[in-house]
C-alpha positions, -999 to +999 in steps of 0.1 A: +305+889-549+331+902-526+311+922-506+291+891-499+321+868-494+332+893-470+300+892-450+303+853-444+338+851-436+325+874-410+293+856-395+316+823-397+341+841-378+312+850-347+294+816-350+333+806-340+336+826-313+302+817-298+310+781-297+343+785-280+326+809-254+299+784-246+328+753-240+346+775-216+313+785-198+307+746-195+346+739-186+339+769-155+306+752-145+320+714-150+349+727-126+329+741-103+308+713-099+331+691-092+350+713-066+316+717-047+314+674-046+350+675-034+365+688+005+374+724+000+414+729-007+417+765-009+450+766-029+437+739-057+410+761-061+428+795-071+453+773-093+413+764-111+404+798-109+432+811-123+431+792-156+397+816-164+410+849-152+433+872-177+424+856-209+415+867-238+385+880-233+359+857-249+335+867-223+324+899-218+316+915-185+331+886-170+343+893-133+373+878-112+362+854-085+377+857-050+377+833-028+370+837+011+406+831+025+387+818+051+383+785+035+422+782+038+418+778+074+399+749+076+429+726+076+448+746+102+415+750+123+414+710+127+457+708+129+450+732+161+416+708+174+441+676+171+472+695+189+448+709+214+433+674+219+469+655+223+483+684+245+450+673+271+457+636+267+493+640+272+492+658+304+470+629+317+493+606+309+517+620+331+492+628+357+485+590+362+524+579+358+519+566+316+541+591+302+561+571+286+533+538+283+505+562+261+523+581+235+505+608+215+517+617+183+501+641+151+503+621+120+488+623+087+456+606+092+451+621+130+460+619+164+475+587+177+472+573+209+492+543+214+491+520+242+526+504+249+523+467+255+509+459+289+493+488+296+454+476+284+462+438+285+481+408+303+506+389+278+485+367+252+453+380+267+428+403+254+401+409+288+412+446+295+430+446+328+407+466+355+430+492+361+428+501+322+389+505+324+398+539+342+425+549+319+402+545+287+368+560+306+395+593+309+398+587+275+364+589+268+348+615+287+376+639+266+364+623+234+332+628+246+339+665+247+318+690+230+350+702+204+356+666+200+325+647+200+321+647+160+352+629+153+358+595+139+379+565+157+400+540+147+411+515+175+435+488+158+454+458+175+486+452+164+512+419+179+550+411+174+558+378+157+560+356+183+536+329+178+508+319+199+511+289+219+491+273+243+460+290+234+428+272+219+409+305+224+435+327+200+459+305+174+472+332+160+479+367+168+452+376+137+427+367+161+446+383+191+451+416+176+411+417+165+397+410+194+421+431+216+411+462+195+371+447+193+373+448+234+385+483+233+360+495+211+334+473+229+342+494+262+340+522+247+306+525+230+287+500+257+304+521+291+313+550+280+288+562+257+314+567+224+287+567+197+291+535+177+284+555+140+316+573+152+343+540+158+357+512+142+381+478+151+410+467+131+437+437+140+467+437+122+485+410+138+525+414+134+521+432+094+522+468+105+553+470+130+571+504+144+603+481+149+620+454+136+605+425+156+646+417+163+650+422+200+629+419+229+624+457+239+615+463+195+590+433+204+569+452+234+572+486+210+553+466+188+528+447+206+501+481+212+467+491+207+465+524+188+435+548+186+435+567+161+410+600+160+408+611+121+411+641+106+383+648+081+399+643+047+406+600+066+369+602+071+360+587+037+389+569+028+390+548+064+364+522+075 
């Protein structure tokens, strides 16, 4: 009787241990599923990884799983694109005397390139001056570039708080800020070939200022037309 109580206590001891075994192998397949849906972060990954490795040893035969360091570079590799890309644009702007009227900065979701007040448009006006057609086709043929082509744009209007007067054509800067940025974007994909998959318009009238709209100079900081070329992990989240 004991012999055979013995011998159960054992076979429910490895029926035990099978199950467990299985739920981890589903736990390693769920998590590796769901890292191949999502954009590769290197350093999320071996914190994953490293939840499997040096265990107890349910699995036999089981082997570590290295990942390519490689795949930590992907981030950097498109830091260096978007540094590369402002360092270009910069140097432009000084060739053509905008230094200080275009201003390129690195952010989180990708390269800005904000136009200062006047430089695209006339005060309450959204036809693009002539002499910005040539600034924004220089624009474009880098945009165009090979190493650049792929990436996504954002061009979004943005006003200070004075109100519109006089104007039957824009009542409010909600309209002035869309169709500022829809002109941009309009000039871009019809005369300059920018693929239209690869752009989008925004206007957010006076509700997303770099100043407080208190003086007149804080005003003409906030009247602009950014565009903004996304880095990959915007791609999804931005229209």
């Amino acid at each position: 009787m004991r012999r055979r109580r013995r011998k159960d206590e054992q076979n429910n001891t490895g029926n035990w241990l099978t199950t467990y075994s299985d739920m981890v192998t589903l736990l390693l397949t769920f998590f590796v599923l769901l890292f191949s849906f999502s954009e590769i972060d290197a350093q999320k990954f071996r914190s994953i990884m490293s939840s499997f490795q040096g265990g107890a040893g349910v699995l036999e035969g089981g082997t570590s799983l290295n990942l390519d360091e490689n795949l930590g570079s992907t981030e950097g590799l498109l830091e260096e694109d978007l540094e590369k890309l402002k360092d270009i644009l910069e140097e432009y702007a000084e060739s053509i005397g905008l230094g200080e009227e275009i201003i390129l900065s690195v952010e989180e979701r990708g390269l800005v390139v904000r136009f200062m007040d006047n430089v695209l448009f006339d005060s309450g006006k959204a036809d693009l001056k002539p002499e910005s057609k040539e600034i924004l086709k220089s624009v474009a043929e880098i945009l165009n570039r090979d190493e650049f082509k792929d990436k996504l744009i954002k061009v979004e209007g943005h006003t200070d708080t004075d109100p519109i007067l006089y104007s039957k054509k824009y009542p409010t800067n909600w309209e002035l800020s869309v169709i500022r940025a829809t002109n941009v974007l309009r000039y871009l994909v019809e005369e300059e070939n920018i693929e239209g998959n690869r752009i989008s318009s925004s206007g957010y009238s006076y509700y997303r200022p770099i100043a407080p709209n208190d003086t007149r100079e804080n005003k003409a900081k906030n009247r602009r037309v950014d565009i903004v070329i996304l880095r990959s992990s915007f791609e999804e989240i931005e229209p």
